[in-house]
Structure formats: structure tokens, C-alpha cells
C-alpha positions in Angstrom: 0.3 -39.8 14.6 -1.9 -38.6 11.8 -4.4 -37.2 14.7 -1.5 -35.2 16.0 -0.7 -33.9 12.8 -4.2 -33.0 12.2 -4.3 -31.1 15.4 -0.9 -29.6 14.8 -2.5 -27.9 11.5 -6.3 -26.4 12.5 -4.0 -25.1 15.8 -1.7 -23.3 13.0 -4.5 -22.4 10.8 -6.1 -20.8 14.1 -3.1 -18.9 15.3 -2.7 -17.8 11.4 -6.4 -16.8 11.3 -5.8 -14.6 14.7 -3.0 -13.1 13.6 -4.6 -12.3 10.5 -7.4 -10.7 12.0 -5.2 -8.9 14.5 -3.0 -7.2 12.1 -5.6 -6.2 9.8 -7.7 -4.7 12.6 -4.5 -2.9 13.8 -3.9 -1.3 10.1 -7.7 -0.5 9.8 -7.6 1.8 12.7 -4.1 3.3 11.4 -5.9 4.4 8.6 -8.9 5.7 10.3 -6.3 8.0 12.2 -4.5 8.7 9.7 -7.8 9.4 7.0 -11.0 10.5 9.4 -13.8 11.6 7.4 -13.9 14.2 4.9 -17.2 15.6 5.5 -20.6 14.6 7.6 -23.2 12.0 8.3 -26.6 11.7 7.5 -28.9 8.7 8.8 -31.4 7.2 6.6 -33.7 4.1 8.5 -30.7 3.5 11.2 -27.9 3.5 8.7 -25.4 6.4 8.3 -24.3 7.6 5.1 -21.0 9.7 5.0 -21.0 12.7 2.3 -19.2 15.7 1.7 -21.3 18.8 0.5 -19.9 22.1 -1.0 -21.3 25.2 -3.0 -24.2 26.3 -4.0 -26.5 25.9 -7.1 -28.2 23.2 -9.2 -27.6 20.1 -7.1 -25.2 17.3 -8.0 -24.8 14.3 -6.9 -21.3 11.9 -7.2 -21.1 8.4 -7.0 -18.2 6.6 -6.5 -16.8 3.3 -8.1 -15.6 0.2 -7.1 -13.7 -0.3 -4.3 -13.4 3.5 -3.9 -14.6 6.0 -1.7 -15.7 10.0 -2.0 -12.3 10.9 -1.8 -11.9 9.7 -5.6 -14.1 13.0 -6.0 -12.2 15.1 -3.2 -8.9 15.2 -4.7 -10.1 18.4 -6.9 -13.4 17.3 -8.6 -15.4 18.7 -5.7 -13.5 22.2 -5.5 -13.8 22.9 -9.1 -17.4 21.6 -9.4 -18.7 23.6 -6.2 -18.1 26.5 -8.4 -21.2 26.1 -10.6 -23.2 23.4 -8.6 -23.6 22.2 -5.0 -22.2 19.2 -5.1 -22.6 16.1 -2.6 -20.1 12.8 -2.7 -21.3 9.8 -1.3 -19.6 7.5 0.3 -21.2 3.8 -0.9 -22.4 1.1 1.3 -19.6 -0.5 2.5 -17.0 1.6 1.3 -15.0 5.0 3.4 -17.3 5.8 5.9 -20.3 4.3 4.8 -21.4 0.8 7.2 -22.4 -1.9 4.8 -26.1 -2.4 4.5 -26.1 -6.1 5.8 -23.3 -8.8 5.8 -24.3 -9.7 2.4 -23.5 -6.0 1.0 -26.0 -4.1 -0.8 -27.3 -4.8 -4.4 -27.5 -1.7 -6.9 -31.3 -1.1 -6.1 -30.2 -0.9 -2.5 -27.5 1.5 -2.8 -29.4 3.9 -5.2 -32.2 3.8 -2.4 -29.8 4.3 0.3 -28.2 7.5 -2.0 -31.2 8.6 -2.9 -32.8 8.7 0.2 -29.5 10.5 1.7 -29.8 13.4 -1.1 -33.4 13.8 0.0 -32.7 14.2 3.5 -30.2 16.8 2.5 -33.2 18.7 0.2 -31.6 17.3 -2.9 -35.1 16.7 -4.6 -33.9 16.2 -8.5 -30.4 16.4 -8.6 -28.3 15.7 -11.7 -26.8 12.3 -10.8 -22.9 11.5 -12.0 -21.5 7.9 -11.3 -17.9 6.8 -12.4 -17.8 3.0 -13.3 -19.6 0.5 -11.1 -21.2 4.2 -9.2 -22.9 4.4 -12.7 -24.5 0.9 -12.6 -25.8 2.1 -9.1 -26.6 5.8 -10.9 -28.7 3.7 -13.6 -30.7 2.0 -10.8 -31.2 5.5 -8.9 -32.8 6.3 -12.3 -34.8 3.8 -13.0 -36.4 3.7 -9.6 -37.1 7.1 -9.6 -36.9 8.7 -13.1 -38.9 11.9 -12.2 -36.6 12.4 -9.1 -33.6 12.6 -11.5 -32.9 16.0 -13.6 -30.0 14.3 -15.5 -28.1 10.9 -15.5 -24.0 12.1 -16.4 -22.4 8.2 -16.7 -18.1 7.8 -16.8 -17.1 4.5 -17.6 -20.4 3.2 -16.5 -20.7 -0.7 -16.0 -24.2 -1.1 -18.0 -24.7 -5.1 -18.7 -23.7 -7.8 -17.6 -20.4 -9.2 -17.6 -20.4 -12.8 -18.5 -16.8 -13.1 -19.4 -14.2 -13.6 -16.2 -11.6 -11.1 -15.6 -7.7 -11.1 -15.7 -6.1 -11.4 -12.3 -4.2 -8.1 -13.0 
């Protein structure tokens, strides 16, 4: 009896797993329909990186936060800044259009070298870098690796230390 009951369970947890896996691959591509990408691709090592580029002078560079995408930026950030600067929007590793870097993510070193790398392929040699809350930690690290490839760090509710302390659920 208890072997049945066993059995009866992992097939349930299967069938919940599939189903799972199933419905969110179904609502993935319903987005991707419904939001393709803003802008373009460039490829750094094998690895596309999806940005959105518009105007012209100094170069700036805008990093998203967490669990965001360069459509934080695209709502009216990038129209109004294009005016002065020409502006380029990254989408991060792993997030919008952006693969993930491996299946364990991508620390902030590897992100900023991933960005960085992007901006240079797009002739952005010393652009002023902005990142909005965890896209400043990964700002701070494009900085730090490459200080004299940086013309100015701008940092919005930048996550700077470390965070010992757990977070509320809401």
C-alpha cells in the first residue's frame, strides 16, 4: 500500500512538473510575441547582447536593475536623453533579450565585462556609465575593472555593500 501511494505522488509531482513547464513555456512565447525586441544585437565571444542605441553625442551607457530589462530605460528615459547624448540600454545577462552567461548566471565582474565589451564593439570607448539599483553594483564593477575606460560613473539607488540582513517577503 504505502509503495502505491509513493508511486501515486512522484507520478503527480511529474505531471505537476510537466504541466508547469508547459504553461510557462507557452506564456514565455506569448510574451515574446507580444514584446519582440526593442532594438539590436551585438555578439561578444558567442554571446549576444541586446541594446537599444539612439542620438548622437557624448556616449552613455544604461544599466538596468534587477529583474528588469532595457525597457525600464525605453519608456521615455532614452527619448529625452538621446537629445544631448547617444545613449545605449543594455539588456543584462539573463534578463529581456540578453541569453544568460552560463546556467549559474553571471557574477557582477562578468556582466560589466560582457557590457563593456558590448559598448566597445559599438565604438563606445569611455562612455559615462549610469546603473539604477543592482545595474549600479554591475556599473561599480565596469569601473573598477576598467577605470580609464570610464569618463563618469552616474549611480541611482546603487546596491554598494553587502547585504547581510534577509529581506521581507513583500
Amino acid at each position: 500500500m504505502a509503495l502505491k501511494l509513493l508511486i501515486g505522488f512522484v507520478a503527480l509531482a511529474v505531471l505537476l512538473a510537466a504541466a508547469t513547464l508547459w504553461t510557462a513555456a507557452r506564456r514565455e512565447a506569448q510574451a515574446e510575441r507580444s514584446h519582440p525586441p526593442e532594438g539590436r544585437f551585438v555578439e561578444v565571444d558567442g554571446h549576444k547582447v541586446h541594446y537599444v542605441m539612439r542620438g548622437s553625442g557624448p556616449d552613455l551607457v544604461l544599466i538596468h536593475g534587477a529583474s528588469g530589462s532595457l525597457r525600464d530605460w525605453s519608456f521615455e528615459a532614452i527619448d529625452r536623453l538621446s537629445r544631448d547624448y547617444r545613449v545605449i540600454a543594455f539588456d543584462r545577462p539573463g534578463l529581456g533579450y540578453t541569453p544568460r552567461l552560463d546556467a549559474d548566471g553571471a557574477s557582477l565582474r562578468e556582466q560589466a565585462a560582457l557590457l563593456a565589451a558590448a559598448a566597445d564593439r559599438l565604438c563606445a570607448e569611455r562612455p559615462i556609465v549610469l546603473g539604477q539599483s543592482y545595474g549600479g553594483a554591475v556599473a561599480l564593477a565596469w569601473a573598477v575593472q576598467r577605470p580609464k575606460r570610464v569618463a563618469a560613473l552616474v549611480l541611482l539607488a546603487a546596491a554598494s555593500h553587502p547585504w547581510d540582513t534577509p529581506l521581507p517577503r513583500f
